[in-house]
Structure formats: structure tokens, C-alpha cells
N, C-alpha and C positions, 0 to 999 in steps of 0.2 A: 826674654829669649824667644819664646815662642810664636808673639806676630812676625817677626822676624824669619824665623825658620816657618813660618806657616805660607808665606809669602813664595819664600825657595822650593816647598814643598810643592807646590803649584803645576811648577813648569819643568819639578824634576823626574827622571827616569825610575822606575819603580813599581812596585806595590803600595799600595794606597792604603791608612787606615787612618778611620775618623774617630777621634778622642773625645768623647764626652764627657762630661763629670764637674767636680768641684776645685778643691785648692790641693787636692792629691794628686790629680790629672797635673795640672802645673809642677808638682814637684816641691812644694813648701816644706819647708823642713830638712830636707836633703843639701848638703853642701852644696850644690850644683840644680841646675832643672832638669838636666840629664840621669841624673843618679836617685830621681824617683822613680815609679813602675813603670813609667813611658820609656824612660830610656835605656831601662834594664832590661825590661821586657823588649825594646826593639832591636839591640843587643844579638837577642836568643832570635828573635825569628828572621835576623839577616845571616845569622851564623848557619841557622839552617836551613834557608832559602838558597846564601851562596848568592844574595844578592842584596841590592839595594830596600828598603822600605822607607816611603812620604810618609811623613805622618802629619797629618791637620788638625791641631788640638786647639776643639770651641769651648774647651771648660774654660771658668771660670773662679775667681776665689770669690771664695762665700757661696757659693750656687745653693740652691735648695732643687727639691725635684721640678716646681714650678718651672725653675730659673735652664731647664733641661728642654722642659718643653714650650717653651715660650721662644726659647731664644735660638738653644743649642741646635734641635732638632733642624732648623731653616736648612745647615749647611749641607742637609742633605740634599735640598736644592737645588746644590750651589758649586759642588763639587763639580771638578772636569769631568769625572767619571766614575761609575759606584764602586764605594769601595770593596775592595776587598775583605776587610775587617773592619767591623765596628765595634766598640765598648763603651759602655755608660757603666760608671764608678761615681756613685750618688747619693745621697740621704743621710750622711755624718749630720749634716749639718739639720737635716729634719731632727736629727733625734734629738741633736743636742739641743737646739734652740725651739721646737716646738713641741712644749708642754703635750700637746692634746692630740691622739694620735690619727685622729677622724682624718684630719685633712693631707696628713702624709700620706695615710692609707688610699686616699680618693687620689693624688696625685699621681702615687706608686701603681695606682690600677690604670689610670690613662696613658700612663710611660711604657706597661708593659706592651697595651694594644700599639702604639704607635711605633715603636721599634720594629726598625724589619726583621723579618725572618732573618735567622742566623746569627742576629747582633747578640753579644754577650753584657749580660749584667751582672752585678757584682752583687754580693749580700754587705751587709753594711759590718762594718769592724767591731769587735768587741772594744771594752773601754770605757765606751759613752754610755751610760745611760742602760746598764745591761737589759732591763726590762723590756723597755722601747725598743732598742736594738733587735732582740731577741726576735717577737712580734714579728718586723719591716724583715727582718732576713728569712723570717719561717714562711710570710708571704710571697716573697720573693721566690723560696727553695717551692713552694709546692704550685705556683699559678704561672711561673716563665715558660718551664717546659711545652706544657700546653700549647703555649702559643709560639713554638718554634724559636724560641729563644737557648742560648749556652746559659750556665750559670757557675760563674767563677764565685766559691763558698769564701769571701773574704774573712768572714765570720769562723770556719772553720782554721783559717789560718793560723790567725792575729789570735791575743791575748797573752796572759801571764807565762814567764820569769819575763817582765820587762825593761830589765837593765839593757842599755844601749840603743833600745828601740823608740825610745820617743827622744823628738829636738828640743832643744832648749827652753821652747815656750811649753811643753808639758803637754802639747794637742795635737799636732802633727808626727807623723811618722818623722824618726831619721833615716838614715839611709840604710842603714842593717834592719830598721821596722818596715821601709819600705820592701824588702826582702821576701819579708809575707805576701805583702799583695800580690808581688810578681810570680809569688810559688802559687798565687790561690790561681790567677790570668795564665801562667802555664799548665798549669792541669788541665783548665777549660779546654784550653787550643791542642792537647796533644804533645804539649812538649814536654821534657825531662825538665822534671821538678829541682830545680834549683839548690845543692846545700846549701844552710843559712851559716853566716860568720858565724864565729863562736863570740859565746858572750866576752865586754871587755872584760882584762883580764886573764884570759884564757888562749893558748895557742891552737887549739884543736882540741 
């Protein structure tokens, strides 16, 4: 879906925002690629815009923070014109898959300096790995500010009663986990924090 719409997004009328991140960014786990936090979240800021939003999503699945700044970062290059918003939603995948925290943390400190001013970062989600998790998100919460960065608390979000929140594979959000995210990305931005569905089961 999204070279697709990244294509359209190009040459369409709009607010601009550039999508950074991993296989969340993409939408994995959601019925749809729409009904993860890109499209929930773009949703709320055209409702309250009152207008259109592009959005140019360079995540990628499986990304690590490496794979943010090696690859991702280019399209700030590349764009017609700066965006408006930026977000990098990043590091699930350090925690999960790397052991040894040295190198996420040296990653995680080169991403924060390279990030424009203004751009929002995410803390990384509970679930994985709480230990590691914990660490990458408390680095995140106390060295972005600093440097002119937002910080959407994913970690603050996300975690337990998590019936209905993860898809089928047991590691991606579903689309009521995806929920979180989108309440952690509207708090950052100033918007009305989202009620989340009720768990299944439950009408309200």
C-alpha cells in the first residue's frame, strides 16, 4: 500500500509528514495499513486541520535504528518540501533481537542528534524484553528534549490487560493495540487523546 500512496503523496495538495520507523510504521498487524497509528493518527490531524495530510512513509519492516539512519533519514533530502511533521517510531526491533545494549544505545544517541528540531520520537513499547525496553525508553525520555525533540511516551501507553491488543502472530500490535500508539503520537502533537475500544467482549 504505501509505495503506492507514497508516490500519490508526492504531487498531492497538503500538509506533508514524513514516517519513519519499523513494521509499526507500515501497519503489520492491523487489518488494514491504514488502521495502524499512521492512519489513525492522520485521521485526527486532518479532522483537525479541516484539511488534507501527505503522508511519505520510509519505514520499513524489520528496521533496527541503524536501518533509520542509514536509509530512512536520506528522504529528508528528497522530499518536495520540509515537512511539516516528522516521527521516527523505532527500536522494538533493537530490543527484541539485540542481546547487548551497547550498540542500540550508540545508535539511539546518533538518531537523536540527527533528527531535526521538532521531529518526535517515540519510546519504545512495553512487552518486549521489559528490561532493555525500559533502559532505550528512559534514554529516550531524559536526552530528546535536550535536543529539541517531541517525545510521544509509547512506553507509557502500551502494556497489560492485553486481550485484543496484539495480532495473531503474538508481536505486532492489532488494531485496538495499535490505539496506544496513536494516544502515546497525540498527546505529543496536542491533540485529544483518543478513547481506546473496550476490551473484546465488552460494550463500553
Amino acid at each position: 500500500m504505501w509505495e503506492a500512496a507514497n508516490v500519490a503523496a508526492r504531487d498531492a495538495p497538503g500538509r506533508l509528514w514524513l514516517v519513519l520507523g519499523d513494521s509499526t510504521a507500515q501497519g503489520i498487524g492491523a487489518p488494514r495499513p491504514d488502521r495502524g497509528y499512521v492512519g489513525q493518527l492522520q485521521a485526527m490531524l486532518e479532522a483537525r486541520d479541516a484539511q488534507p495530510w501527505r503522508v511519505l512513509n520510509a519505514s520499513r519492516s524489520g528496521a533496527r535504528l541503524g536501518d533509520v539512519l542509514t536509509r530512512q533519514l536520506a528522504w529528508l533530502d528528497e522530499v518536495p518540501a520540509a515537512p511539516d511533521l516528522i516521527t521516527c517510531v523505532a527500536g522494538s526491533n533493537d530490543v527484541a533481537w539485540r542481546p547487548r545494549l551497547g550498540g542500540t544505545l550508540g545508535d539511539l544517541a546518533i538518531l537523536l542528534d540527527r533528527l531535526p528540531r521538532g521531529a518526535v520520537v517515540a519510546t519504545v513499547p512495553r512487552g518486549l524484553h521489559p528490561g532493555r525496553a525500559r533502559v532505550v525508553s528512559d534514554r529516550i525520555l531524559a536526552a530528546a528534549p535536550s535536543r529539541g525533540l517531541v517525545v510521544a511516551d509509547v512506553w507509557a501507553h502500551t502494556g497489560p490487560p492485553w486481550a485484543g491488543k496484539l495480532a495473531p502472530d503474538d508481536f505486532h500490535p492489532s488494531e485496538r493495540g495499535y490505539e496506544d500508539w496513536t494516544a502515546a503520537l497525540a498527546e505529543a502533537l496536542g491533540l485529544p487523546v483518543p478513547t481506546p475500544s473496550p476490551p473484546p467482549g465488552r460494550s463500553g
